[in-house]
N, C-alpha and C positions, 0 to 999 in steps of 0.2 A: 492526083492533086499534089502539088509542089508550096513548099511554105513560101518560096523564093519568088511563084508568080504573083500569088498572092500581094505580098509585099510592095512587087511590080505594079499589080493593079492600083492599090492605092497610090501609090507614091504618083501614077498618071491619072488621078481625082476620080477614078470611077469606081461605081456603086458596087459592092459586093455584098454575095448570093449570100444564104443564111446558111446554105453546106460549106463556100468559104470561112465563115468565122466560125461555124462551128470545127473545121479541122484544125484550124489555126489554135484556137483554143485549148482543144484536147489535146494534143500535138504539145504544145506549152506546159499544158499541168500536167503530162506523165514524163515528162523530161523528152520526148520525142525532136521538140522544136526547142534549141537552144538557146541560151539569153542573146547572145548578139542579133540574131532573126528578129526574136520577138522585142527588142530593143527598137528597130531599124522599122521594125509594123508599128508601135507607139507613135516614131517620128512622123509618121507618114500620115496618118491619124491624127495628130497636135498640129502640121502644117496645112490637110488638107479636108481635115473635117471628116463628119459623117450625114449621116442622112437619120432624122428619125426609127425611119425602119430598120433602119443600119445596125443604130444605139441598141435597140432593143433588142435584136438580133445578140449584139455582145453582152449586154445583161442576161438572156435569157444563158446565153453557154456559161457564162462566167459561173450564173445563178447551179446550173445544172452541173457543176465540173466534181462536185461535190454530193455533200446530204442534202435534201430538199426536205425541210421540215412539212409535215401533215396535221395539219390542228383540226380537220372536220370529225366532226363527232365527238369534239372533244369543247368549241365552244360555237355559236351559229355562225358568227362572223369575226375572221381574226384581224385586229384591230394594231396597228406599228404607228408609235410616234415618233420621228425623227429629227431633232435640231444638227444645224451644221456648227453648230460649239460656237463659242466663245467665253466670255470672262464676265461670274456670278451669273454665270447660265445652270440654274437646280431646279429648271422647269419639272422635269420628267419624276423628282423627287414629288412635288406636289400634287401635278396633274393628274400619275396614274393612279394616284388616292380615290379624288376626287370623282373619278370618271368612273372605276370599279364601286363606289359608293352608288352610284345611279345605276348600278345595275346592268355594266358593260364591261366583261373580261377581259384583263388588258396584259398582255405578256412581251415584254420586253426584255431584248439582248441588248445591254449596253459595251460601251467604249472604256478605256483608261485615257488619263491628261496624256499629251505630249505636245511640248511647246506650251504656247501661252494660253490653251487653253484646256482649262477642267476637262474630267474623268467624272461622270455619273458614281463608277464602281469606286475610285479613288474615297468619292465622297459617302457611299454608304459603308466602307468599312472604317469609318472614323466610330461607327457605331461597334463595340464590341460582339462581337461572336458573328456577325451576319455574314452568309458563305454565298460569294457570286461565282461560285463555281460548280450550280446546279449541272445535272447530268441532264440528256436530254428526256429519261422517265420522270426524274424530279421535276422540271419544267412544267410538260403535261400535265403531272399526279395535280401539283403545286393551281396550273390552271385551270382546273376541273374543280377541287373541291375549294380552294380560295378565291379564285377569282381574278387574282391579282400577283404576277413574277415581276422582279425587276434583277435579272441575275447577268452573266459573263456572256459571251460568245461560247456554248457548251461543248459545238460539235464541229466537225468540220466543214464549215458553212464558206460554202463559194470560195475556194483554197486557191483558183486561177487568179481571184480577186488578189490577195495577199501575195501571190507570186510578182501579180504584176506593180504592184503599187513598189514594191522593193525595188524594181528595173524603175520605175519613173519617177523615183525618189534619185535616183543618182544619172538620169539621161538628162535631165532639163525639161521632161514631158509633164510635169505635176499641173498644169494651171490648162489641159486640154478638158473640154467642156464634154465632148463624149467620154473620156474616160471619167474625168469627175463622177460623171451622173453615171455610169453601167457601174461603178466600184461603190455608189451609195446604194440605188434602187437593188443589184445582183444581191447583195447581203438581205435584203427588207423581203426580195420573195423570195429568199431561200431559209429564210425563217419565219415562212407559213403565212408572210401578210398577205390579208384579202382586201382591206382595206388598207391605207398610208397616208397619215397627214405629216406632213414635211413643213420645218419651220426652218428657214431659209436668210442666213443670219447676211446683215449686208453693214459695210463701216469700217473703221480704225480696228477693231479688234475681231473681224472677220474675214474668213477667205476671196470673199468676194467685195469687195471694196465701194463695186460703184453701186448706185441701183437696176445701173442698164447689165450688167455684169451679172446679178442677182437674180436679174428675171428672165435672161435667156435661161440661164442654169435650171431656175423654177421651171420654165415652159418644156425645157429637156425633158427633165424627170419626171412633169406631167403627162408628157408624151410617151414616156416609155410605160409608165402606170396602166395608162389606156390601154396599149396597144398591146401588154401584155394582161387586159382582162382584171387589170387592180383597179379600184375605186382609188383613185388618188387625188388630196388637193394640197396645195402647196403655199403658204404663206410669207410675206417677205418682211420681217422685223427688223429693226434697227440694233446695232451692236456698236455704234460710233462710242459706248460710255457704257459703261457697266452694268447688267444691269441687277439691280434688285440693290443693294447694301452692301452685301457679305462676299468677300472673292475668299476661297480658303476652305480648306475640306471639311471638318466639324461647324466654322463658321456659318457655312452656306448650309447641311443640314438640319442646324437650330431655325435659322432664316425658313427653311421651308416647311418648319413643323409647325412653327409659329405662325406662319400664311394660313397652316390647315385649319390654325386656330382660332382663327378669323383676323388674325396681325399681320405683320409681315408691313414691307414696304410699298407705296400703294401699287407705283409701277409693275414692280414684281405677281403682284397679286391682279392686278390687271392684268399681265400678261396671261398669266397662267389660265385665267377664267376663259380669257379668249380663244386661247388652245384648245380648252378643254369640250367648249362649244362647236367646236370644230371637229371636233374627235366624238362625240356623242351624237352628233348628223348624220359624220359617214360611218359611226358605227350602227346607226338606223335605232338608237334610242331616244334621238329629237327630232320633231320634226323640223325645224328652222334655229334659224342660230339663239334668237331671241328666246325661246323654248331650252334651248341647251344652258346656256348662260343662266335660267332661272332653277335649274336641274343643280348645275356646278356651285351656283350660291347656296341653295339652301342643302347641297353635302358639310358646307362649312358649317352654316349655322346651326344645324342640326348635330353635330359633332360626329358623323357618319364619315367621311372623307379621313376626320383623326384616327377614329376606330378603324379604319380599313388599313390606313398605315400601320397602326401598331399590329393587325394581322399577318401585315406582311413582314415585320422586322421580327415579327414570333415562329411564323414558318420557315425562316432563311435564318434559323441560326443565331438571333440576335436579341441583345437585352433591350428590354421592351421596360424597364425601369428609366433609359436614355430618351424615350419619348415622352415620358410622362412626369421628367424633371429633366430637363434639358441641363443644369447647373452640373451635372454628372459627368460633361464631355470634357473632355480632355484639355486643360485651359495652358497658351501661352506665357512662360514664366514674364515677360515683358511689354504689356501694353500701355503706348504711348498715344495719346490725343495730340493731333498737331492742327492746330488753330491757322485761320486764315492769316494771312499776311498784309492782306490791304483790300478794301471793300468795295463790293462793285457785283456785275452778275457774272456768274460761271459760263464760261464762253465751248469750252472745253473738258472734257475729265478724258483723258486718252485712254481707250480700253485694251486697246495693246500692251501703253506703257506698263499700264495695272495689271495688264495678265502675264508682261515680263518682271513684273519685282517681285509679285506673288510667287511665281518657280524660283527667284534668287534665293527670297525668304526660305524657300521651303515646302512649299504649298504644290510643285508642279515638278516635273521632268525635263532637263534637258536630253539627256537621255532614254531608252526604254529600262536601264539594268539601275537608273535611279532608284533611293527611297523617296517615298511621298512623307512628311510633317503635317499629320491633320489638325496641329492645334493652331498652325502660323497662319496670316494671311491681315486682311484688311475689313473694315467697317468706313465703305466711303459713306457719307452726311449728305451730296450736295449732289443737285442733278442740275444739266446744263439749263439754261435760264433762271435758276435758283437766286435769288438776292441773300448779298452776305454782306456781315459786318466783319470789318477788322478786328481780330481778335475771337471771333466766331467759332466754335469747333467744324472741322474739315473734315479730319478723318483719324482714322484710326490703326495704327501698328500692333499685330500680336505677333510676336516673335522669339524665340528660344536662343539666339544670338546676337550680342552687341552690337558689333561690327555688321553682323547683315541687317541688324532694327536700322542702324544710322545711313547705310545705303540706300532702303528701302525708304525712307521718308524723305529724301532728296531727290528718290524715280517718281516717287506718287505725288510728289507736291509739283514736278517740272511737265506731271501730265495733264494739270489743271491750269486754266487760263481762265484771265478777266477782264471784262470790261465794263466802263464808266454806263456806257449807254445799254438799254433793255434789250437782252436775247433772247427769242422766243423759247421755248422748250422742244427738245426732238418726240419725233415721233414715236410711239410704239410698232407700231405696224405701218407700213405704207401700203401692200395689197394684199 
């Protein structure tokens, strides 16, 4: 087998065998097939597609180029929640409370920000001492007797994955639908998911912009789920506007302690419940959504969901005095309220724009060798179809620099728009 024919076959639209990607693969991740080859298979693949069985085929090598985590015997069914990021997205902060509170093992490798949108891990180390750099025995030990991880990427989980996303970050291949989806699902079964619910962010401050965009991408990585033997379902939510309140590292953890607490912003807290009914289905502790959702409310009210948090911010290294007085976090020398301008409904709140002044602020990455500022960030007020008065509070600047406070509230006030006449409100979820 020849990398070169390979290449040939795609690049002439035809289907290849699962022994072709898998040499293609291995061949790639031991340095065998060189970057221009595996460049030139990208292109061929971004212009001419895949096939279902294709995709999974390249998930599964990707998944296997590496360590395959093994969680049997360690919890009945292992349970991955995924969001495609965005901005004052600290779903997973709340969710996996909530969900190991009912009685369902939830162990998660999260991401860091880069670009405009949040870092899970960004934002739990705004809490002092908590280490997302469990090994993979700490993991297991951790999900065995607690219940409940939310740590780093430990091991070397799907490394063709990371090879390749590096080549398709500087080819012009990043927006191909089969690599999108084998470079998300390859990580989720290579760290031991059985089950996968996928929150599938679609708008202004998401990768996938349209809804038609959003839901092939969703139906992919349904498909690969299936066909490789995972319980998968896939949700498609809205990211056009912020969501929850809080964009910003310490910020958005107060926001989602406060959720546990039965507060929080309603959206936000809606969201999360709905995930969480979703994730208590296919993890077989509900039987129907309406059953889950009754499960995920009364973790709140009960103060079970809170407690299972501070279990886990005590197991991972972290001061658990920060959950139980939030005032403790690390507060921005400069916060400024900036009042509406002129009155009418909120047409717009751009979630891009908000996840690009947040990184200027301080709150995110333009780079990977950045530092993160977990005290900066924003407190938006106003959700789109909201009615406001002139003079109204808007929104909110915390900031540690002058000069970037005064930037920053000329990006977030230019991502809000208004109008005379009534705009409905956006959705949460659309499928």
């Amino acid at each position: 087998m020849r990398a070169v024919d390979i290449i040939i076959k795609k690049r002439d639209k035809q289907e290849l065998t699962p022994e072709e990607i898998g040499f293609f693969i291995r061949g790639f991740t031991n340095g065998e097939i060189p970057d221009y080859q595996a460049s030139a298979f990208a292109m061929a693949i971004m212009l001419n597609g895949m096939t279902p069985v294709e995709t999974t085929e390249l998930t599964l090598a990707m998944a296997h180029s590496g360590q395959v985590l093994d969680l049997t015997g360690i919890v009945d069914i292992a349970v991955d929640k995924h969001s495609s990021g965005g901005v004052g997205d600290k779903t997973s902060i709340s969710v996996l409370p909530m969900v190991a509170a009912c009685g369902l093992p939830v162990g998660k490798m999260s991401g860091r920000g880069l670009g405009f949108s949040g870092g899970t891990l960004d934002k739990l180390e705004s809490i002092p001492g908590y280490r997302v750099d469990l090994s993979t025995e700490e993991f297991k030990k951790q999900l065995k007797e607690k219940g409940i991880v939310l740590t780093g990427q430990s091991m070397d989980l799907a490394p063709a994955d990371g090879k390749m996303y590096a080549l398709r970050d500087v080819t012009g291949t990043v927006p191909s639908l089969p690599l999108i989806a084998s470079s998300i699902m390859s990580k989720k079964i290579a760290a031991g998911a059985q089950a996968i619910v996928l929150d599938v962010k679609m708008g202004l401050g998401a990768f996938m912009e349209t809804l038609e965009d959003a839901r092939e991408l969703a139906n992919l990585m349904v498909d690969i789920g299936r066909l490789a033997g995972r319980k998968t379902v896939a949700l498609l939510s809205d990211m056009n506007q912020p969501l929850g309140a809080a964009v910003g590292n310490a910020l958005e953890v107060i926001e989602a302690i406060d959720t546990l607490r039965g507060g929080g912003p309603a959206d936000f807290r809606e969201h999360c419940l709905h995930v969480a009914s979703h994730v208590l289905v296919i993890g077989q502790r509900a039987k129907n959504l309406a059953e889950g959702r009754t499960m995920a409310e009364k973790s709140i009210a009960d103060g079970s969901a809170l407690e299972k948090f501070r279990v886990l911010v005590a197991a991972q290294g972290g001061d658990v005095s920060y959950v139980d007085d939030v005032s403790k976090f690390e507060r921005a020398k400069f916060v400024e309220v900036v009042n509406a301008p002129r009155s009418g409904f909120i047409s717009q709140v751009h979630a891009r724009g908000v996840g690009e002044a947040s990184v200027a602020l301080g709150a995110g990455r333009a780079k990977k060798s950045d530092a993160v500022d977990h005290a900066v960030g924003f407190l938006i007020h106003k959700k789109v179809g909201d009615k406001v008065r002139e003079g109204e509070q808007l929104f909110e600047v915390h900031a540690n620099d002058r000069a970037k406070l005064d930037e920053a509230r000329t990006a977030v006030l230019s991502a809000h728009e208004f109008r005379d006449e009534f705009v409905p409100p956006l959705p949460l979820f659309y499928e």
